[in-house]
N, C-alpha and C positions, 0 to 999 in steps of 0.2 A: 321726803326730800332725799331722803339717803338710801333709800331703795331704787330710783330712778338712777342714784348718782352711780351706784354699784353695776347695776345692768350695764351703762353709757362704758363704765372703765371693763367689763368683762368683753362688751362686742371689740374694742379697742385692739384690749388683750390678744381677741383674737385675730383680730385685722391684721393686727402685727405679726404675729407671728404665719398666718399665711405670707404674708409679704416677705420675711425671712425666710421662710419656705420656696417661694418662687424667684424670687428675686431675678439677676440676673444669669443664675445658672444655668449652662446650658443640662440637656436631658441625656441622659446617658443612652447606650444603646447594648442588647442581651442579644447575647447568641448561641448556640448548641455545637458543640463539635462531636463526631462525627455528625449528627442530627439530628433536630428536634424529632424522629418518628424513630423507635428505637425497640429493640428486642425485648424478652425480659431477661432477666439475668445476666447484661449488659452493663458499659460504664458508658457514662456522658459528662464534660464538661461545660458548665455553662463557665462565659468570659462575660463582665460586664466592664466598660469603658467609656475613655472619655476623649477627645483629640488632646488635651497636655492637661497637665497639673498634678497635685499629690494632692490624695484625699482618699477619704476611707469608704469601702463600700460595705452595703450591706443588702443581703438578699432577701426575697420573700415571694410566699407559696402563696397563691389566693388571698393575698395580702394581709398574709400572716408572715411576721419577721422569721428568718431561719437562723440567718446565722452572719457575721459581718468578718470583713477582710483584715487580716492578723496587724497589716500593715498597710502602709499610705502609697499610691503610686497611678498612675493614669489610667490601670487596668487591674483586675482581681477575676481570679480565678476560681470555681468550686466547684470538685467533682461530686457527684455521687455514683455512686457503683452499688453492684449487686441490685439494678434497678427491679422494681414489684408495681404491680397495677399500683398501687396505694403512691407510687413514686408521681404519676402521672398528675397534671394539672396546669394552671395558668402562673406565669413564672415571671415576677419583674425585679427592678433594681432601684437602687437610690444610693446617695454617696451626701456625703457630707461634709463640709470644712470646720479648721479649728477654731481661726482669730481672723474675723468673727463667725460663731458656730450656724451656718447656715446647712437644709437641706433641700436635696434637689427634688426636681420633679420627677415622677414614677417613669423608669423608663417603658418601652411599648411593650405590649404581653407577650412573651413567647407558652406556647401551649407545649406543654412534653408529654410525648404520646408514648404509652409503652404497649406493643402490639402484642398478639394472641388469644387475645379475650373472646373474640367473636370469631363467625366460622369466615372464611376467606370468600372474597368478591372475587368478579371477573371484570378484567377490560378489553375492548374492542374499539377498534378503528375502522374509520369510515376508507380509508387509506393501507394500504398493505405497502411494505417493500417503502423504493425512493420516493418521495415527494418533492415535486418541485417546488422551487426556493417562489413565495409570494403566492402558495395555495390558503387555503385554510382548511387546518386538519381539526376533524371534532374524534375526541377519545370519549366511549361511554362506559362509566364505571357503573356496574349493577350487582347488587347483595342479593345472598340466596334467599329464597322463594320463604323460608321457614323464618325470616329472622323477622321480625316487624317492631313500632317502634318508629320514634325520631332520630335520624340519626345523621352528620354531619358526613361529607364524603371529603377527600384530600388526594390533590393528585402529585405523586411523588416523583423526581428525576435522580437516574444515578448519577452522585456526585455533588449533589447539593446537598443544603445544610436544613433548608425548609421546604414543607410542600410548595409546590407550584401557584397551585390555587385551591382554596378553603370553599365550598358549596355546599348548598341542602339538599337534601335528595325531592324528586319528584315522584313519587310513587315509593319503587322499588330501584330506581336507575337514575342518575344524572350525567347529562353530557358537558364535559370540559371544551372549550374551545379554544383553539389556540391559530388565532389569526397572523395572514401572512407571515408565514414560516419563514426562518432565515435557517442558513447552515450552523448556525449557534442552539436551537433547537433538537438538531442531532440527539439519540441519546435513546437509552434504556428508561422506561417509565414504567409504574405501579403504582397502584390506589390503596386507599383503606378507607373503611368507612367508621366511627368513632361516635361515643354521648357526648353532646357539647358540655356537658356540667359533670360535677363530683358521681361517679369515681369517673369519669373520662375512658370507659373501656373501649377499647379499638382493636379490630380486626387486624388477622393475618394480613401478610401483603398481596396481593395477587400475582398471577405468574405477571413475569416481567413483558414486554412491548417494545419493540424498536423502529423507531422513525428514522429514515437518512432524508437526510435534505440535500439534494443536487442542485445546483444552480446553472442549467445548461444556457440559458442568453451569456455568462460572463466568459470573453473573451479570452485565450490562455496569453498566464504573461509570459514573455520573450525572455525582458530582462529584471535584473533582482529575483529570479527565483533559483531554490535549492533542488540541485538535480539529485534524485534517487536511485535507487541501483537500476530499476526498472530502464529511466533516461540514459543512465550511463550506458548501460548495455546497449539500446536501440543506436546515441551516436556514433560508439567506439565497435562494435562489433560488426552492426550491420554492415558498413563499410568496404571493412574486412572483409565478407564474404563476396560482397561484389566483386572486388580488389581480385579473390582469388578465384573464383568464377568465373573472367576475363580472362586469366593467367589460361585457365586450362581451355577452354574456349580455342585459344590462339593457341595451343599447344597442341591440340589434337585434330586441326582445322589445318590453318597457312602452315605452319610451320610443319606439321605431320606430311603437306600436300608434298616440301622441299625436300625435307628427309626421302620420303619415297622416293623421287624424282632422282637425288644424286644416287639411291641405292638401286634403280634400275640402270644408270649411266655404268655404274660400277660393276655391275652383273655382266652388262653387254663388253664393256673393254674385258671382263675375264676371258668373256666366249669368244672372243677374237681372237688374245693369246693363247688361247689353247688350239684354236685353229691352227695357228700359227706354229705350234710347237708339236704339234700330229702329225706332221708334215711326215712324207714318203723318205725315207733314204735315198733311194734311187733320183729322188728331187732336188735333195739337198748336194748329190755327189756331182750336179752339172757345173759348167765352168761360169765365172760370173759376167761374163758377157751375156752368156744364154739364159742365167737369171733375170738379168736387164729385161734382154728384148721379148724371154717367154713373159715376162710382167706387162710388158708395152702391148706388146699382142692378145694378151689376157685385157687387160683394158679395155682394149678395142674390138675384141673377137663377141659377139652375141654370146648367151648365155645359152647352157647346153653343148659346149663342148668342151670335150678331154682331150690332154694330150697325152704322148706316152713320148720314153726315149730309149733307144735298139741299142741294146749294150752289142756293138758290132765285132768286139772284140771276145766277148764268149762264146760268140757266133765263129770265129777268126780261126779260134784255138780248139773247137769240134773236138770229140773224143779221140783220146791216145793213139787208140787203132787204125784210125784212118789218116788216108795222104794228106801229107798238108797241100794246102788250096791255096792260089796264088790271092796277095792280099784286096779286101773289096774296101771300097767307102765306105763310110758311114751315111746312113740313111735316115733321116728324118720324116715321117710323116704323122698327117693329122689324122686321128681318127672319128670320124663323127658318130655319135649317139643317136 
């Protein structure tokens, strides 16, 4: 009777105390900063949390305790540095309350990888350069020829905190898929291939891979967007040169045509005044009556003929030595050419 009755209070015991165990706490969640896939001789932070409360955390490797949070608070922090293959393994959390002392459920495994171990893979895409947004791109991660063995592949992005996606190899190679691509995709990627169990050794990382994801269907927007220097130059300058392109256009065209124009007008009245001012002595010395009418007559007379006028009085006055000659008229005639 008291052998049965002992059994009945030990499973009890334990009931209980899983139920304090689980209870209604929610599970925490572990993460790596800079990342869980890591050099060696390297530091990482793991953060283990919880959305609010104060309560004590406490860490563990392959679900052996490490080490717990100095102090109570929504979040606990624990570096380790100077990381060594031995650092590498399956990493979770758990936290605790005072009154009453309940613990929570394991948070999810992070794996902390520390690379170098193994000789480095290569990746390849089915894809080179842009891909457009809604393809599907396959990345093939494949270890060299020498290494054999089961071994775990991981496909890594820069700037994130965990691999991508976690796969088994098929042979010597497996391929990642990463279905309809969005511009969020973008990005630097590499693999590594890794012992899923103790010691967790894992490869160099491969040369890195660049995907750009274009999205040529998406229409450009008009408004709410941010103009870059690129925009700014195309609205405010091109303008401008049209603007001044025009200017000179009209400047060496109509306006060049005008200029010319008044500066032949301007040529021709010079060579008129100069006509005008060449004039004969003997032209200028007539009376202006006979300016008048030699103009009227000019006028009217056909082109091609000269006039002249008989200075009749040098004729009048004949040399010193000879009689004077009683006085004659003056004589006008035309002479023709």
């Amino acid at each position: 009777m008291t052998l049965p009755f002992l059994a009945l209070l030990c499973v009890g015991l334990c009931a209980g105390q899983d139920l304090r165990r689980a209870g209604s706490l929610p599970r925490p969640s572990i993460r790596a900063s800079p990342s869980s896939v890591v050099p060696a001789n390297s530091t990482v932070t793991l953060r283990c949390s919880i959305p609010s409360g104060k309560v004590k955390f406490a860490l563990k490797k392959n679900n052996v305790s490490l080490e717990s949070s100095p102090s109570s608070g929504a979040m606990a922090e624990f570096h380790l540095t100077d990381l060594k293959t031995s650092n590498a393994g399956e990493y979770t959390c758990e936290y605790r309350t005072e009154s009453p002392t309940r613990r929570s459920l394991l948070s999810d495994v992070l794996i902390l990888l520390v690379t170098g171990e193994l000789a480095k893979p290569s990746l390849h895409a089915h894809h080179r350069g842009e891909v457009t947004a809604g393809e599907n791109v396959t990345l093939q991660c494949q270890k060299p020829k020498h290494v054999i063995g089961p071994h775990m592949f991981a496909l890594l992005k820069e700037g994130t905190s965990t691999p991508i996606k976690l796969q088994r190899a098929i042979g010597m190679e497996t391929d990642f898929s990463l279905p309809s691509v969005t511009g969020s995709d973008t990005g630097n990627y590499s693999c590594v291939y890794y012992l899923p169990r103790t010691p967790f050794w894992t490869s160099q990382p491969s040369d890195g891979l660049r995907i750009s994801v274009t999205d040529e269907t998406k229409p450009p927007k008009m408004a709410g967007v941010t103009l870059g220097t690129t925009e700014i130059i195309l609205i405010v300058i091109v303008p401008l040169l049209f603007l001044l392109a025009a200017f000179l256009i009209c400047k060496y065209t109509c306006c060049g045509a005008a200029l010319k124009k008044t500066t032949r007008s301007s040529h021709s009245s010079k060579k008129m005044e100069e006509v005008v001012t060449d004039a004969s002595p003997a032209t200028k010395s007539g009376s202006p009556a006979l300016d008048e009418g030699s103009q009227v007559s000019r006028a009217e007379e056909p082109q091609g003929v000269t006039y002249a006028e008989l200075n009749t009085r040098a004729l009048r006055e004949g040399p010193s030595t000879q009689v004077p000659q009683p006085p004659e008229t003056c004589v006008y005639s035309a002479l023709k050419m």
